[in-house]
C-alpha positions as CSV (number, residue, x, y, z in Angstrom):
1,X,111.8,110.4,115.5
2,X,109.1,111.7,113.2
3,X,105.8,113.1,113.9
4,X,103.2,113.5,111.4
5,X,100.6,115.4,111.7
6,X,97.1,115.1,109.5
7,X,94.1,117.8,108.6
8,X,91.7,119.1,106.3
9,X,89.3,116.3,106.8
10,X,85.3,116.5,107.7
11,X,81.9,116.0,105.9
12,X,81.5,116.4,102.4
13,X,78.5,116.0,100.0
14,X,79.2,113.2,96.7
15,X,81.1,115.5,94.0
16,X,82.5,117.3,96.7
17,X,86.1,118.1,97.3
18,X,88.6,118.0,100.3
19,X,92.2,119.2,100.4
20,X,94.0,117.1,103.4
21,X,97.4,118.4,105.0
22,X,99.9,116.1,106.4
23,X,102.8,118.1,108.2
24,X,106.3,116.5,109.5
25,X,108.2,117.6,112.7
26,X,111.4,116.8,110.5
27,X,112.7,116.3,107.1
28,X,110.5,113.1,105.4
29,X,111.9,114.0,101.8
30,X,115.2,113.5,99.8
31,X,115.8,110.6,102.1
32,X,115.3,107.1,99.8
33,X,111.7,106.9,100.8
34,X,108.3,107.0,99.9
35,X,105.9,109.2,101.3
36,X,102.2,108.1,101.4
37,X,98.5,108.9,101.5
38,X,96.8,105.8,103.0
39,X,92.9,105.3,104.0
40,X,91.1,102.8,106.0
41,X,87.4,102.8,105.2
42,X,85.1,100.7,107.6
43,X,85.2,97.4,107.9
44,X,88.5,97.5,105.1
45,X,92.1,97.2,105.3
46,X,93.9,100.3,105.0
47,X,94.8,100.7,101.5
48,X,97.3,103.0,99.7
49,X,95.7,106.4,98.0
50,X,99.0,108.3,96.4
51,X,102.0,108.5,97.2
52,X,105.2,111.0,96.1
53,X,108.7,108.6,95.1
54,X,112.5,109.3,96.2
55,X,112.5,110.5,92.7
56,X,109.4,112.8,93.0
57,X,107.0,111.0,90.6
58,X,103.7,110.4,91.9
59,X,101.6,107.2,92.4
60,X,98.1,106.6,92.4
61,X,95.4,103.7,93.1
62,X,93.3,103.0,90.0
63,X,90.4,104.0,92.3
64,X,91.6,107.6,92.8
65,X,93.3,108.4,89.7
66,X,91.8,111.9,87.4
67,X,90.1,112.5,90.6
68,X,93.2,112.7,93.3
69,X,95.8,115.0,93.3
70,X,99.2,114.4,95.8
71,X,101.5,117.1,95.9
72,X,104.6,118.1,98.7
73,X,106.2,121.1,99.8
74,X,109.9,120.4,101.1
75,X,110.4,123.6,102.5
76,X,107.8,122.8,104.9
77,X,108.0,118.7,105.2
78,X,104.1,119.1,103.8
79,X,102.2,116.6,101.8
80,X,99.0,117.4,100.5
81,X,95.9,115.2,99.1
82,X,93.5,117.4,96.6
83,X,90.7,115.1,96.5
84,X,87.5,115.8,93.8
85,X,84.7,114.3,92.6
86,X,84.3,112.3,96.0
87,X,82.2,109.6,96.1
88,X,80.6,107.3,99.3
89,X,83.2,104.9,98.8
90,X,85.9,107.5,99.5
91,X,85.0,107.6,103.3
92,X,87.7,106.5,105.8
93,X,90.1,107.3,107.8
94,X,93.2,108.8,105.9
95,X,96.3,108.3,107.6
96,X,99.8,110.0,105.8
97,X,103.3,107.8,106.1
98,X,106.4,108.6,105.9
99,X,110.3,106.7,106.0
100,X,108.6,103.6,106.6
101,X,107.4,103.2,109.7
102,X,106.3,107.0,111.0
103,X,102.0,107.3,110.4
104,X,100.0,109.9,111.0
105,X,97.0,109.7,113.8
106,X,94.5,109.7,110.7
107,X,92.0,112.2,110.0
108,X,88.1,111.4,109.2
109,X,86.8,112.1,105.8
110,X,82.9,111.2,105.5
111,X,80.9,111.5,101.7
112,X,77.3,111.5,102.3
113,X,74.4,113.1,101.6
């Protein structure tokens, strides 16, 4: 068992920036898995941001690419989300995964004026 644990989110103005934490009570890395940035904006289906491979290459939606960055710490079963340049569209609820089925309880990021 698993438990993830997300921060860094809250209200930013358009062209504003966010860095969002995603800490594991156990080992989420070197196991044959994915581990994943996903959002659910309102009224959408959650969607996959970024995510970090078995073999430690990163992934991106066109939507966030130049303008996300995903990066993990596996001394401290940490992902991280460096988001710039947000825009309106980028508010929803961002939710980290890890081995498959553990999520996170999601954590708010709003981009509004």
């Amino acid at each position: 068992q698993v438990q993830l644990v997300e921060s860094g989110g809250g209200l930013v103005q358009p062209g504003g920036s966010l860095r969002l934490s995603c800490v594991a009570s156990g080992s989420i890395f070197g196991r044959g898995a994915s581990v994943g940035w996903y959002r659910q904006g309102p009224g959408k289906q959650r969607e996959l941001v970024a995510r970090i491979m078995s073999d430690g290459t990163t992934d991106y939606a066109d939507s966030v690419k130049g303008r996300f960055i995903m990066s993990g710490d596996i001394a401290k079963n940490a992902v991280y989300l460096q988001m710039n340049s947000l825009q309106p569209e980028d508010t929803a609820v961002y939710y980290c995964r890890a081995l498959y089925i553990y999520w996170g309880q999601g954590t708010q990021v709003t981009v509004s004026s």
